[in-house]
N, C-alpha and C positions, 0 to 999 in steps of 0.2 A: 501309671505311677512308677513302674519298673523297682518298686522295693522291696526287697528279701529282707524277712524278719526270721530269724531261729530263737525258737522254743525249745528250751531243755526243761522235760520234767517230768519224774517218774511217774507218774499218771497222767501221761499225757493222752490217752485216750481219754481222757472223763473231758477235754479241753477242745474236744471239735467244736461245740459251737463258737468259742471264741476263734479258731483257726476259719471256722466258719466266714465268720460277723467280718474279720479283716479282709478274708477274697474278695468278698462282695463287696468291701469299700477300696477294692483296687489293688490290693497289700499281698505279693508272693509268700505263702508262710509255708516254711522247712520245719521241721519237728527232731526230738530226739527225747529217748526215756532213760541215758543216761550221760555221765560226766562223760566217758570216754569217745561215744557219737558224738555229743556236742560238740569237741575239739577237732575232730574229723574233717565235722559237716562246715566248721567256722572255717577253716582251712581250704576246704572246696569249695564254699558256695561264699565267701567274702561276705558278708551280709552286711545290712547297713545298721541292725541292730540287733542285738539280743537280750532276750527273756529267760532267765537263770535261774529256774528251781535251786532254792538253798539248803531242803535237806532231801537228800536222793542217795539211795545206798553205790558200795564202792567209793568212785571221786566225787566228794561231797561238793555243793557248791560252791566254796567259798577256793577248794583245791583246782577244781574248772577252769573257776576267774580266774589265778593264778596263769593257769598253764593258757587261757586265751588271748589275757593280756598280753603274754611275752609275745603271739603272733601278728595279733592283730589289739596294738595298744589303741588305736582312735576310734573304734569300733564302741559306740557305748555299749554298758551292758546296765539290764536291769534287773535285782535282785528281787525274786519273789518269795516269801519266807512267811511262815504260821505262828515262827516265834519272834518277838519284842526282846529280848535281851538286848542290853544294850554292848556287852560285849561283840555280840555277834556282830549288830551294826557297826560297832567301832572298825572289827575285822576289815569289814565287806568297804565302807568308805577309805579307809585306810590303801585298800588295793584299788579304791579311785573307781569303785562305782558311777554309774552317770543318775542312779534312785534307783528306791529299793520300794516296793510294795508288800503291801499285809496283806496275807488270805484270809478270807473271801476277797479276790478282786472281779469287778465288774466288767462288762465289754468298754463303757464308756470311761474307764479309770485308763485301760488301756490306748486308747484311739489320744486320750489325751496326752496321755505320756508321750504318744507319736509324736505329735504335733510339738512337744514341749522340745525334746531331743532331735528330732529331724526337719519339724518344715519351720522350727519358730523364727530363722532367720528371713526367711520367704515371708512368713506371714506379719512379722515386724516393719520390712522393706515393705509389702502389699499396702500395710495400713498407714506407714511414713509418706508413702505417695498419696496414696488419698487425702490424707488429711493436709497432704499441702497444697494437693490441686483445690483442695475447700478450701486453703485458707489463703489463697494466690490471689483473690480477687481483693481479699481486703488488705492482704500488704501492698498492692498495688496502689489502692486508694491513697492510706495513710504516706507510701510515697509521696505524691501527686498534690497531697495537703498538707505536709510539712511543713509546719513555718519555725519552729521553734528547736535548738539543738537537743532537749527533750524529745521530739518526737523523731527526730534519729536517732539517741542513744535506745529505743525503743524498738526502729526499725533493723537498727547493725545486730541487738539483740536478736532478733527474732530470725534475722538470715543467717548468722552463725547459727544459732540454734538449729535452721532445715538443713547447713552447710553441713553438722555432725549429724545427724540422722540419718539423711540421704547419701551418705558417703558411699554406702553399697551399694546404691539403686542403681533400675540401668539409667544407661546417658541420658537418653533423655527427658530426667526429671534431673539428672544435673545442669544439663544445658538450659534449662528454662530457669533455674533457681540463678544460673549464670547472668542472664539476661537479666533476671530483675536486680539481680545486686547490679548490674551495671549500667543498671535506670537509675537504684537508688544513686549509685556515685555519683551520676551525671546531677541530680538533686542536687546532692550534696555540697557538692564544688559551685552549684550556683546561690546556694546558700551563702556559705563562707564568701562569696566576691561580694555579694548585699550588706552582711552583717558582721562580717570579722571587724571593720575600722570602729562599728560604733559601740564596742565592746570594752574599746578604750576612752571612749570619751568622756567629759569629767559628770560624775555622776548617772553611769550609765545604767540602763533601770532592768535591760536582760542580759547581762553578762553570767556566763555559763561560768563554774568553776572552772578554771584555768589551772597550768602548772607552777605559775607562782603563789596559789591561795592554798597549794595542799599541805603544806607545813602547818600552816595558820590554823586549819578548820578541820587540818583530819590527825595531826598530830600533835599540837600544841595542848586540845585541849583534854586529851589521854593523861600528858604528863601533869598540867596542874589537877587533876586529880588524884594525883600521888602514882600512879604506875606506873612501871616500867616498859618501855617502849620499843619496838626493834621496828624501823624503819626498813624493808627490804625490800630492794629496788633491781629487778632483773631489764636490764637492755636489751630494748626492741620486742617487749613483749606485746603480742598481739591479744585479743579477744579472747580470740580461737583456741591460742594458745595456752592462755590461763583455763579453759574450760576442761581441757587435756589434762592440766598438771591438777587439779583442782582436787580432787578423788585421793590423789595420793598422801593429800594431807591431812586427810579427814581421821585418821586416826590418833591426831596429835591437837588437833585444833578442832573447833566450834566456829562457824560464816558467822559474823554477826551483822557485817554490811557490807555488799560487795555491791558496786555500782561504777557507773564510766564515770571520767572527768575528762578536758579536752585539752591536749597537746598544746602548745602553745606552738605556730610558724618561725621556724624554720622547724620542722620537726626532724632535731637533731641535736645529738647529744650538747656540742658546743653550748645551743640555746635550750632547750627545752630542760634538760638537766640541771643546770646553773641556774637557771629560774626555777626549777622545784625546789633546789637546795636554799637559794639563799630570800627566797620570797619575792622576788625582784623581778621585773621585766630585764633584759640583755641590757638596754639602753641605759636604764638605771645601775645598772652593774659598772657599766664600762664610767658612769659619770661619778657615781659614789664611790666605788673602789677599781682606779684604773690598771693598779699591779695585780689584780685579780681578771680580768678579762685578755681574752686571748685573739684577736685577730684572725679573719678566714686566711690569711695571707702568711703567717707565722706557722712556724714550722713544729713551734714547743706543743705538746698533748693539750687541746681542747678543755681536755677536763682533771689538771692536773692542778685544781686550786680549788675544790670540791668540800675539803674538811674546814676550810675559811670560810668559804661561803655558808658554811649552817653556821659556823661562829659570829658573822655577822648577823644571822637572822636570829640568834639567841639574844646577842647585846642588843637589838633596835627594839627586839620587844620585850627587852629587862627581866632576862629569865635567868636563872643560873644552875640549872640544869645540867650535870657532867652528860658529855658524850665519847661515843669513841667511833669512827669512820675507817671501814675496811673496806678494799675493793679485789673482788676473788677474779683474777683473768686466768688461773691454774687450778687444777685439784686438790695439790698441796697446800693450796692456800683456805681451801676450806678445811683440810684436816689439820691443821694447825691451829685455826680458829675454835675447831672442836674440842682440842688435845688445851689448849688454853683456857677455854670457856668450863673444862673439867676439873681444872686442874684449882683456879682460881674462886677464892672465897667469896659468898651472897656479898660482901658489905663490899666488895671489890667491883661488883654488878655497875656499869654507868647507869645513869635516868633514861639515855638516850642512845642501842646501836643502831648502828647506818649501816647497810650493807650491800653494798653494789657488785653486781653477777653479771659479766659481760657475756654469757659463753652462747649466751643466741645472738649476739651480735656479730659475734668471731664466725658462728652458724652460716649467718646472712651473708656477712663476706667471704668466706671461703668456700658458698656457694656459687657466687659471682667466679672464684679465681679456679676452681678446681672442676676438671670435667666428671670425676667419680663423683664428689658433692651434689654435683647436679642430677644426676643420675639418680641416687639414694634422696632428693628432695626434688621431684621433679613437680611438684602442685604441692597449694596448700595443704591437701588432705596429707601428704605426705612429708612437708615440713614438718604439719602438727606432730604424725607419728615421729619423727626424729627428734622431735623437743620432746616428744613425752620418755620416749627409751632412753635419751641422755638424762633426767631426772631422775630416773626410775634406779639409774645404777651410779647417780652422781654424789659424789660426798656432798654437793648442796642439799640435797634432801635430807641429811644425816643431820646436816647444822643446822636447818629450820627444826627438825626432832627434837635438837638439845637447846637449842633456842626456848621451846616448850618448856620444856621440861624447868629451863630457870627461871619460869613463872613472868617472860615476857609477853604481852600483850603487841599481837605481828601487824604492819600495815605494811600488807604489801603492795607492790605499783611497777609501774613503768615508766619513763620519761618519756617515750613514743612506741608506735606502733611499727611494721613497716610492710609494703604492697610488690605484688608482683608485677612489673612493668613488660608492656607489650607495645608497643606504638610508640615508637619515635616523633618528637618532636625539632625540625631544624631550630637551631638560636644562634646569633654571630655575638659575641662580647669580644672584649679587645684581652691583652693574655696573661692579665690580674683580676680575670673573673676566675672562681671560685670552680671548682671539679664536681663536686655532688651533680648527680643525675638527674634529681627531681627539685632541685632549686640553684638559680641563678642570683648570686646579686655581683652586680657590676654596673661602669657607665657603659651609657647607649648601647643597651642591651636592642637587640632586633631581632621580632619574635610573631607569631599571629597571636595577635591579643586575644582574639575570642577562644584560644583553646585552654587559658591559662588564668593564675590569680594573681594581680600586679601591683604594689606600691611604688609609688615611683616616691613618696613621700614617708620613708622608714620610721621616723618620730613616731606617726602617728600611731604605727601600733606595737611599740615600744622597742623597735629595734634601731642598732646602731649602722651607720651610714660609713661608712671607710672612706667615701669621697664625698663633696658636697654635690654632685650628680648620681649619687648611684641610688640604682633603686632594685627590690626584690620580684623575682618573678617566679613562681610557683607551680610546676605541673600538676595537673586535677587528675582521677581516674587512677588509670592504668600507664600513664602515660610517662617520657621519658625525655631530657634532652639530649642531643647530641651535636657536635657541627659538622657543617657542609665537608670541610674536609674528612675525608676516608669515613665517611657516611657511613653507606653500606657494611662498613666491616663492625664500624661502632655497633651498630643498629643487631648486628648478629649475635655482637660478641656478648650484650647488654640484654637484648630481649630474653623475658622469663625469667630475670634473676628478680631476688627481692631487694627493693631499697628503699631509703627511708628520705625523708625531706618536705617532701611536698601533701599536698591536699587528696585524704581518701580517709575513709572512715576507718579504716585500720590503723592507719599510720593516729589518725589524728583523736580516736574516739577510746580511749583505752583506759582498760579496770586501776581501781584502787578499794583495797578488799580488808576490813577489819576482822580480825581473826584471832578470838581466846582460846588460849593451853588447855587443853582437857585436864581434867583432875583426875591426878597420878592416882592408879589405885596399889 
């Protein structure tokens, strides 16, 4: 086991059998009978933990910690003490003990403490593996028998779920957890080429919530209950991602429903956003309000008609609800939002904020354009930690706090998800097809159909047609487009980034989470 444990404590001769009880389970134990050995022996023998009598004459324990911490800070130490004062523990936590034990302590209080401070990482991973090799067989199945976008928002849950568990293991319980998300995708995508059209059809009997139904059914009917509402919409949040940020806001809010809803195709802001806000499929956008829709071909901001579109979804269903629509792409713009939100009186509150956070999209792209980005997010596991450390020290956390605090009720969401692509796929369009990586719409698009998800008829599922030939075509998976020309360098420059557009359960499968203010004490 190669672990050095020091003992410091004045009577440490009465403590052989416990020095004992550890040899024989493996355990190197060093001893000392006062403060000043103890700091010595910590110095020489680097131990990987220590056991800290708290009253011992001379350098008392609590003066020990002091001087061992300043050499060896990561080193836990455990406080063993006869007295319960609560100052003393104050003391002893205070200089960041790792636990503190009462005497009488036992052999098996000790061994635990071992395992709690030294192997609980090991033994966490140990039992993360197992229980996913037991539970390998039946996500496989539920794979395999999916018929229903229910029974993948079940399965994406449950691989995210072994996805943050197994983050530490070795590879290979990541490379198998790999493989089967990339069975489920493969599902997945042939799900959606089955069932995406009949989703639209008139009176259709299993259509999943969509991103045009979530105003209607996950905010609409907050506000006719008389509360006030904060609609907060972060771009390109994955699963995963929300699972990371999730923790940090527990100390402000209350889960009351966190659950997936599904993207709507193209998954991308243009579309899937403008169909959250204004309730609308694209198609009906561009037919009902056409100075409100923006062309893939047009040069003006995609999403630069955003606070219209909830205007219209307010007047179609005869609400008169005040709102107010902010979109944060800077720091400053969330503390601005704060220094306002403070500053301004309850009866000034709208019915309804909107609040749109670009800054994992900015993430996503200037992962694609920057080789350091790439580097510092080079996998999922490592995106998530870079969305969660930007949160953690972002004034958006500070505004979701005081969001609280003004007795807002939060629904938070995403308009899509987005996938890390690996595999190039060639496509030839003519040179008024569209840029995005993971969808194509143009005429006589030429492509291998079977790796892909295709409309050639865009009404159907509510999308707009820019030519009377054109039609959408969708990468599944991991996968990517690129043309024959300068291939190879595409294919380089492209692979591993993340992007958004097309057919994956991240990109397409993503939270929308109802979330009450704690009550301010």
């Amino acid at each position: 086991m190669n672990t050095t444990i020091l003992w410091a404590d004045d009577e440490i001769e009465l403590l052989s059998p416990y020095t004992i009880f550890l040899q024989q389970k493996g355990y190197r134990v060093v001893t000392a009978n006062n403060g000043v050995d103890a700091i010595e022996l910590a110095r020489q023998e680097q131990p990987d933990i220590i056991f800290l009598d708290e009253m011992m004459p001379g350098l008392s324990g609590l003066e020990t910690l002091v001087e061992i911490k300043r050499h060896l800070p990561m080193v836990p130490v455990v406080m063993i003490t006869k007295s319960e004062e609560e100052n003393i523990m104050d003391m002893a936590i205070g200089e960041k003990i790792a636990d503190y034990l009462i005497k009488p302590v036992n052999p098996n209080q000790i061994l635990l403490c071992l395992k709690k401070h030294l192997h609980q990482k090991t033994i966490v991973e140990q039992h993360a593996s197992s229980s996913y090799r037991q539970e390998f067989q039946d996500i496989a199945a539920r794979i395999n028998m999916a018929r229903s976008v229910d029974d993948f928002y079940s399965i994406h849950r449950d691989l995210v779920r072994w996805e943050l568990e197994l983050e530490s293991s070795d590879s290979s319980m990541r490379e198998m957890l790999l493989m089967q998300r990339r069975e489920a995708e493969t599902c997945f995508a042939r799900f959606i080429k089955q069932n995406y059209i009949k989703w639209f059809e008139p009176n259709a009997a299993q259509r999943p919530l969509l991103s045009p139904d979530l105003m209607k059914t996950r905010v609409l009917p907050l506000l006719d209950k008389g509360e006030k509402v904060c609609l907060f919409v972060f771009d390109n949040l994955r699963y995963d991602q929300w699972k990371v940020l999730q923790p940090m806001l527990s100390d402000s809010y209350d889960t009351e429903n966190e659950s997936l809803y599904t993207a709507i195709l193209p998954t991308a802001t243009q579309y899937a956003r403008n169909a959250l806000f204004s309730g609308l499929m694209p198609l009906q956008i561009k037919e009902m309000f056409p100075d409100l829709w923006v062309e893939e071909g047009d040069e003006e901001s995609k999403n630069q008609h955003e606070s219209e579109l909830i205007g219209t979804f307010m007047r179609r269903y005869r609400r008169s609800f005040s709102y107010d629509y902010c979109k944060i792409n800077e720091s400053d713009f969330a503390e601005r939002m704060i220094r306002k939100f403070k500053s301004q009186k309850e009866d000034n509150n709208p019915d309804l904020q909107v609040v749109v956070v670009n800054f994992i999209d900015m993430l996503s792209h200037s992962r694609t354009e920057s080789k350091m980005m790439r580097e510092l997010a080079a996998d999922e596991s490592a995106y998530r930690s870079l969305t969660a450390s930007w949160f953690r020290h972002s004034p958006t956390l500070d505004l979701l706090r005081q969001i609280a605090k003004m007795g807002y009720t939060l629904v938070l969401t995403t308009d899509h998800g987005t996938t890390r692509v690996r595999n190039a796929q060639s496509i030839v369009g003519d040179k008024n097809t569209n840029t995005n990586l993971r969808y194509k719409v143009g005429k006589a698009l030429s492509y291998k159909s079977k790796d892909v998800v295709s409309f050639d008829h865009p009404q159907q599922v509510g999308l707009p047609a820019p030519n009377l030939s054109s039609s959408y075509v969708f990468c599944t998976a991991d996968d990517f487009f690129a043309y024959p020309n300068n291939f190879n360098y595409y294919v380089q420059f492209y692979r591993d980034t993340f992007q958004h557009g097309g057919v994956s359960m991240d990109e397409m499968l993503v939270p929308v989470v109802t979330m009450r203010p704690k009550q301010q004490s």
